[in-house]
N, C-alpha and C positions, 0 to 999 in steps of 0.2 A: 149383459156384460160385454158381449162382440160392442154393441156400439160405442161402451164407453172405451174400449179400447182402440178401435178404428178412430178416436176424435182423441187419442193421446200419441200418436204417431205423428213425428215432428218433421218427417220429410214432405215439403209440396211438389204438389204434382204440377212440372210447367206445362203451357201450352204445347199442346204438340201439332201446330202449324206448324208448315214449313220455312226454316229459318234462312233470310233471303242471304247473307253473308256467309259463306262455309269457307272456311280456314281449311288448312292441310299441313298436315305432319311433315317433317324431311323423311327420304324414302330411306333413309338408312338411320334412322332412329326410331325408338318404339318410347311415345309418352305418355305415361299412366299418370291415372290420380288414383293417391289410396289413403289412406288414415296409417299415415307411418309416425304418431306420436308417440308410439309405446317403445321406437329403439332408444335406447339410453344405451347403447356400446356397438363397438363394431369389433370386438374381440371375440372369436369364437370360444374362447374359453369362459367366457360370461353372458356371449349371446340366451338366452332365455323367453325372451318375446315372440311374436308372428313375427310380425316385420323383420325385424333384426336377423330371423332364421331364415328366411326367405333372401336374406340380401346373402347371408354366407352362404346360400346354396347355391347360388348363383356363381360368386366371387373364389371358392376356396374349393379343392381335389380335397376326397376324403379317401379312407384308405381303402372303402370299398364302399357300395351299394345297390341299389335294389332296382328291376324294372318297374315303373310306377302303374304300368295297365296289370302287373301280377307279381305280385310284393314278396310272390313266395321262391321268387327268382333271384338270387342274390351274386352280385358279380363285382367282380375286382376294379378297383380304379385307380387310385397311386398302387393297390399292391394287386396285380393281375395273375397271383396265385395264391395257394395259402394250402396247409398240411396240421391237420390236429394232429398229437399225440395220442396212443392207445389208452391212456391212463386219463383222459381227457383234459390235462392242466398246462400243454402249453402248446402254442399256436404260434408256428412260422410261414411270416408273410414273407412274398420272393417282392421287393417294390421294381415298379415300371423305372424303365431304361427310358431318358430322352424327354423327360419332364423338366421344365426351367419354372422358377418362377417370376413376379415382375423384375425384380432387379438385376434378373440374368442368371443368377444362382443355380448349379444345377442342384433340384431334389433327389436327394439320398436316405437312404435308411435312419438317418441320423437326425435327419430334420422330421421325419413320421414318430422317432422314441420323444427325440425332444417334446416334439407336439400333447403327445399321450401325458409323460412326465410332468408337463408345465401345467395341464389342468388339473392334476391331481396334488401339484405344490402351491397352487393360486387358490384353492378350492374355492371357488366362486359357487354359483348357483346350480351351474349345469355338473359340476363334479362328482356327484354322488353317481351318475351314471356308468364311469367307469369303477368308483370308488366302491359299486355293487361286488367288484372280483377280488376284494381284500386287499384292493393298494390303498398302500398310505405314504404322505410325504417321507416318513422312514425307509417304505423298503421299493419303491419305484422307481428309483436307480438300478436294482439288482431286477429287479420283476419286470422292467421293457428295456430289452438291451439291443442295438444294434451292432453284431460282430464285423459286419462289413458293411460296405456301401449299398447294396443290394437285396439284404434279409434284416429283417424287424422280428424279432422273439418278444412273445407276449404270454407272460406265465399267471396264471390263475390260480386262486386259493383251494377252489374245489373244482369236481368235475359236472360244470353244469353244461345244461342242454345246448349242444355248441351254435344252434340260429340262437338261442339268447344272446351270447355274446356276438355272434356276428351282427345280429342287428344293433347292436347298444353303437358299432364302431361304427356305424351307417349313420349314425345322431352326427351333429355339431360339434362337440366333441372329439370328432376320428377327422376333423379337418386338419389337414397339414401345413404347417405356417415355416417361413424362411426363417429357420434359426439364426444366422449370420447376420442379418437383416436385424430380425427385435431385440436380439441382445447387445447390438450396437445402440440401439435407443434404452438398454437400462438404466434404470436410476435409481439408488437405493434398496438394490437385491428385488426389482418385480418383474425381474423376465419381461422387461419391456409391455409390461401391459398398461402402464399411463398414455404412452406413445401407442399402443395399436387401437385402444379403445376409439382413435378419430383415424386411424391412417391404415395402412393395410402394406399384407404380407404374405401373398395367396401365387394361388398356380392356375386360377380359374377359367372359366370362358370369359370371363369379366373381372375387371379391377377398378376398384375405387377410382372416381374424379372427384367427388366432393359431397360432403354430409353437412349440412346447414339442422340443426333438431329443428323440430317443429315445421320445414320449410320445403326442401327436399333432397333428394337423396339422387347423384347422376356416376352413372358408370359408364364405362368405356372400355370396348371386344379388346379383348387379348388376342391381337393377330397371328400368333404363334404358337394358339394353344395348341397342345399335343395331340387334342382327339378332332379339330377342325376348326378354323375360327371361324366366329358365332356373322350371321348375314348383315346383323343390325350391329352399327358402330359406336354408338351410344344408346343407352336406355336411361333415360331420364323419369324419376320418380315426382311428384307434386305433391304435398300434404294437403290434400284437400278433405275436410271430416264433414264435409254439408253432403248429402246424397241427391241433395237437387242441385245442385251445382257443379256436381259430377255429370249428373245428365245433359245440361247445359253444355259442356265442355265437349261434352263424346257428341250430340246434337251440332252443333257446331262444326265437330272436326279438329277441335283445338288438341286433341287429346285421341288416341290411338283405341285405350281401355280403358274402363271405368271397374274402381275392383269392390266399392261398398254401395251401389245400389241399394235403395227399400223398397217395400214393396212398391209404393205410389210412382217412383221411378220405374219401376219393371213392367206394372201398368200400362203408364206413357208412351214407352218405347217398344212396347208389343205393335208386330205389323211394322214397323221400321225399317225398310229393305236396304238402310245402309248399317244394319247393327246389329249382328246375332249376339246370342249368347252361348256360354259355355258356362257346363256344372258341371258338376265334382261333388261325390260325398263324403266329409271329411274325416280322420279318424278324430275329432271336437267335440266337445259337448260344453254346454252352458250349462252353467252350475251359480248356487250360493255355498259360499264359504261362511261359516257359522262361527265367531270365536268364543271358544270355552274357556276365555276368559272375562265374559259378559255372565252374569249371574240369571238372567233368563235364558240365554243361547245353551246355556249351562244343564238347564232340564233336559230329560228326552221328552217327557207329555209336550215341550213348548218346540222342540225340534222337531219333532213328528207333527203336531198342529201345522207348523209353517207347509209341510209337502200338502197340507190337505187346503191352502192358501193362495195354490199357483192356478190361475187361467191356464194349464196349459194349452187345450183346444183353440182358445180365444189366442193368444200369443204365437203358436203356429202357423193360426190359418190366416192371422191380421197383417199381424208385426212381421213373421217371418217370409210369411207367403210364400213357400217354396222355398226359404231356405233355409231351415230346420223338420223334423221331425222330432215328435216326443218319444224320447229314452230317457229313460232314470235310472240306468246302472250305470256305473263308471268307464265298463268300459264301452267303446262305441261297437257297434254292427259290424260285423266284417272280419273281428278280431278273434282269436281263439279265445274257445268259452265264453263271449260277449253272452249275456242274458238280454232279452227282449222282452223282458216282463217290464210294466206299467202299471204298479199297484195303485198308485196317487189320483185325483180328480179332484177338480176342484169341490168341496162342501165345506161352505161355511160354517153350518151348524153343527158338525162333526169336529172342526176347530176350536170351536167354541168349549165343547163339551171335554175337548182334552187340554182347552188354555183352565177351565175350572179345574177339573186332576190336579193339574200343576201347582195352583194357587195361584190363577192370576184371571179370575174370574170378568173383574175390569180391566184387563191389558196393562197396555205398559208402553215405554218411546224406546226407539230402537233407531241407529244411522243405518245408511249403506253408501258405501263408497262406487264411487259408479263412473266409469270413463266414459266421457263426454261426447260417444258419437249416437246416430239419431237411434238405432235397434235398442242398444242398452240403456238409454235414456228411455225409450219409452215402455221395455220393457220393466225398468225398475218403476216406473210413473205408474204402472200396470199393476203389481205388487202391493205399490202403495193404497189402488184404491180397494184389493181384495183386499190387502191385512187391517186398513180400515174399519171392513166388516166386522172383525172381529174385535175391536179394540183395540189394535196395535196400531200404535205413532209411528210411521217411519218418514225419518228425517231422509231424504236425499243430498248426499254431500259429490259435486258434480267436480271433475280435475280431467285432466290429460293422460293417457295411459303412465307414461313414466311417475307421474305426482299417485295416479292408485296401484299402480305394483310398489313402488317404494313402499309405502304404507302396509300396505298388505303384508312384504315380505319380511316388517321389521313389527308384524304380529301387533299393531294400533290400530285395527279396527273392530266393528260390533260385526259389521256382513259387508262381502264382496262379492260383487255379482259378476261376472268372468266366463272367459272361453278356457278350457285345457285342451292342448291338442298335445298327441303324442309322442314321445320324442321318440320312438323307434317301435318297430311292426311285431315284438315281441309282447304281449296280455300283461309282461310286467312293469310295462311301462306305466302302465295308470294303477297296477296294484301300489307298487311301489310309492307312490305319490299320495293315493286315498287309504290305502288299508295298512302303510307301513309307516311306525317311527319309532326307534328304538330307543331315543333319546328328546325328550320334551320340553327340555332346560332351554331359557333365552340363551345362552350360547352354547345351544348343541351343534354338532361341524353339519349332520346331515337336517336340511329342512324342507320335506316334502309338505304337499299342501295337507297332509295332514299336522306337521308342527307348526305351519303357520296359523293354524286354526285349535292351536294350541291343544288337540287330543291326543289321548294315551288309545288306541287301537287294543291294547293289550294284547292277547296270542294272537290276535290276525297278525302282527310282525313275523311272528316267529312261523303262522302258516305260510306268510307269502316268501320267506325265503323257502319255507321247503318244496314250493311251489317249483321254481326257477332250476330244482336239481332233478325235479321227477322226469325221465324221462316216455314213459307211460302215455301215449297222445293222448286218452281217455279218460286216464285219473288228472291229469293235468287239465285237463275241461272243468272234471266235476271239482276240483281243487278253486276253480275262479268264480264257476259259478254260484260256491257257498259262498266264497268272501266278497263279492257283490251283495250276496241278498246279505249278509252281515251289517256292512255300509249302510247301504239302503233302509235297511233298521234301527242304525243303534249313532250310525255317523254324524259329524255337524256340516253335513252336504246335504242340500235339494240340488239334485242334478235334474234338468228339464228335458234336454233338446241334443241332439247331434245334429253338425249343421251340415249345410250342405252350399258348398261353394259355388256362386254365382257372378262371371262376370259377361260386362258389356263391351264388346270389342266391335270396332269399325268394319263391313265387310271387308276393306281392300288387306285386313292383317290377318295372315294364318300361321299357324302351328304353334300358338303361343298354348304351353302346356300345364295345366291344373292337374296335379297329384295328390297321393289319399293325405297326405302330411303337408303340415303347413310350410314346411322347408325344401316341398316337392315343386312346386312353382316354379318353370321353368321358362326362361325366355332365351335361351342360345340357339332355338330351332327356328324360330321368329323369322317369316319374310312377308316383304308388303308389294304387293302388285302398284 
């Protein structure tokens, strides 16, 4: 099986002579190539992608967050202090003195409510986040108020574990946007979200130049930002989705970082003494999304068959080569009460034996929808020819991130094969996504990936909210690590892999910083010899 998977990986390996032509970057820009198809918005209030997180993290002050070498470190950033209540339900922020954003504007408490307020009246994708504390477009006028220019009150439904909330305001989400600014671009009651989805309205180390979809993405230092402006004057993005051509580019010199490398690239450029690399474990995991609205995906014998389906040793050691490890619980390593159990191996014959159970003794055709870069292509190619084994068809239907999140999130496919990374350093991040949905209806307001995968969790809902209120560090462990092994039994997820981030950066560039979150990605400390 290793071989036929090493001969389904679609990256080639270029020569690695030396290449007599070397280009050179300008010293005050930093040029990456990365696989930025999957943004479809540049609103934080509907950011939801890698990419697209990574650009807001970059671009927009949030109201506070976290040191990325110890997560357990959580500090102020528009609001550089903050005071819970004894009764644990409301939370005042003191916001930073002396913050502008691009358009001169200064940031006030009013633009951090507004901010809070608009995601949870747009409810877009990311809104269930704060929508977790009982706001609703009814009462989030009165539940984030700003009394003055200087204090943000933020009142909560119940008294939960107060890093839950503080990490939830650390997501995309707690980004603070110039009110003045996008409600002069309104139109039709949307809080200016047609207009920010291409243009921006941030306080960042960086601000928008220009977003081309599919082509690339370029920013430009905020020389006035409040905490120091950034050394490099532009950062220029490339949509580049070949990872031999990435290599080509960083080989070259055309190109500063290379951020999707595979393995036969990592290969090549091993012994390169103009190109280290930098890793990072992420809080990620690859997964298949199952939907229960497929009439096979639909059995557990035929859901359970699929975990005993995956290479995953073969896919690790081949496809990922260092940038995954096999995990199969939801949430990743690192995280409280993560489980590190790996029940799964690949056996065909044990597939077999539970697709008969089922009733489907000769198999069955199945799609998957699969974003087109080379890992998850040749991962899903990988799949296909285990479930082969066993008589399952699976169709491969090949798009661009934006063409298979759409699909995905509008619950039209049979299986998704996908990264989740975390949107904040609280275990309920990924509960809340895999083990919760309280509402399963095509237009239910909250849609975790469990509703896109059209399952009813039953009590797990109701355990993982009580999850989020135990204050108890122990029972709150054992409270995650039953509702993982639940998942893991009963779910329409095969979670494989937590990955682990890998990029290729030219010697002359340092401090370009990889964090445990995909919106930790940092390039403001960024300088080039």
């Amino acid at each position: 099986m290793r071989k036929l998977i090493a001969g389904l990986i679609l990256g080639t390996a270029l020569a690695s002579a030396p290449i007599s032509a070397m280009a050179e970057t300008p010293k005050n820009a930093l040029i990456m190539a990365f696989s930025i198809d999957d943004i479809i918005t540049l609103d934080p209030a509907e950011i939801f992608e890698f990419s697209g997180a990574e650009y807001s993290g970059n671009t927009y002050d949030r109201l506070i967050g976290y040191d990325i070498d110890d997560v357990s470190k959580i500090h102020g950033v528009v609001a550089e202090s903050w005071d819970i209540s004894d009764d644990g339900m409301t939370y005042t922020f003191k916001i930073r003195d002396g913050i502008k954003f691009a358009s001169g504007d200064a940031l006030t408490a009013e633009d951090a409510a507004f901010s809070l307020r608009r995601v949870i009246k747009l409810d877009l994708s990311p809104a269930f986040i704060l929508g977790q504390f009982g706001l609703t477009k009814e009462n989030v006028d009165t539940q984030i108020t700003a009394p003055d220019d200087h204090t943000l009150v933020l009142k909560v439904d119940k008294p939960y574990a107060p890093t839950f909330v503080l990490y939830c305001l650390t997501a995309g989400v707690g980004s603070v946007i110039d009110k003045k600014e996008v409600m002069a671009h309104e139109k039709d009651g949307d809080m200016g979200h047609e207009w920010l989805k291409t243009n921006y309205a941030g306080s960042g180390p960086f601000e928008l130049n220009k977003w081309t979809p599919n082509e690339s993405l370029s920013l430009v230092a905020n020389d006035n930002y409040w905490d120091g402006a950034p050394a490099m004057k532009r950062v220029i993005i490339r949509n580049v989705t070949e990872a031999a051509s990435q290599q080509l580019l960083l080989q070259k010199g055309d190109i500063d970082i290379a951020r999707n490398l595979e393995a036969d690239q990592l290969a090549a450029l091993k012994g390169n003494d103009d190109i280290n690399f930098q890793k990072r474990a992420k809080g990620t995991v690859w997964y298949l999304g199952l939907s229960q609205k497929n009439e096979y995906l639909s059995n557990p014998k035929v859901r359970e068959a699929l975990k005993y389906l995956v290479d995953y040793n073969g896919i690790a050691d081949t496809i990922l080569a260092g940038r995954g490890t096999i995990h199969q619980a939801f949430l990743p390593d690192g995280f409280l009460g993560a489980s590190n159990d790996n029940p799964y191996k690949l056996d065909v014959d044990k597939a077999k034996e539970l697709l008969k159970e089922a009733g489907y003794p000769d198999g069955f055709s199945l799609t998957m929808d699969t974003r087109n870069t080379t890992a998850i292509t040749a991962m899903a190619q990988s799949l296909q020819a285990t479930w082969a084994q066993a008589g399952i068809n699976l169709e491969i239907i090949p798009g661009d991130g934006g063409q298979t999140l759409t699909k995905y999130r509008a619950r039209q496919h049979d299986i998704y094969i996908g990264r989740w990374g975390a949107d904040y350093q609280d275990p309920n991040t990924n509960a809340s996504t895999f083990a919760w949905n309280p509402d399963n209806s095509d237009d239910a307001a909250a849609k975790p990936l469990a509703w896109r995968n059209s399952w009813d969790p039953k009590e797990m809902t109701a355990e993982t909210e009580a999850a989020i209120l135990e204050r108890d560090t122990q029972k709150r462990i054992d409270m995650y690590k039953d509702l993982q092994k639940k998942v893991m039994e009963r779910g329409p997820f095969v979670v494989m892999f937590q990955e682990t981030e890998i990029a290729g950066v030219r010697s002359n560039v340092h401090n370009f910083k990889l964090g445990p979150s995909f919106d930790d990605n940092k390039y403001r400390f960024v300088t080039k010899d």
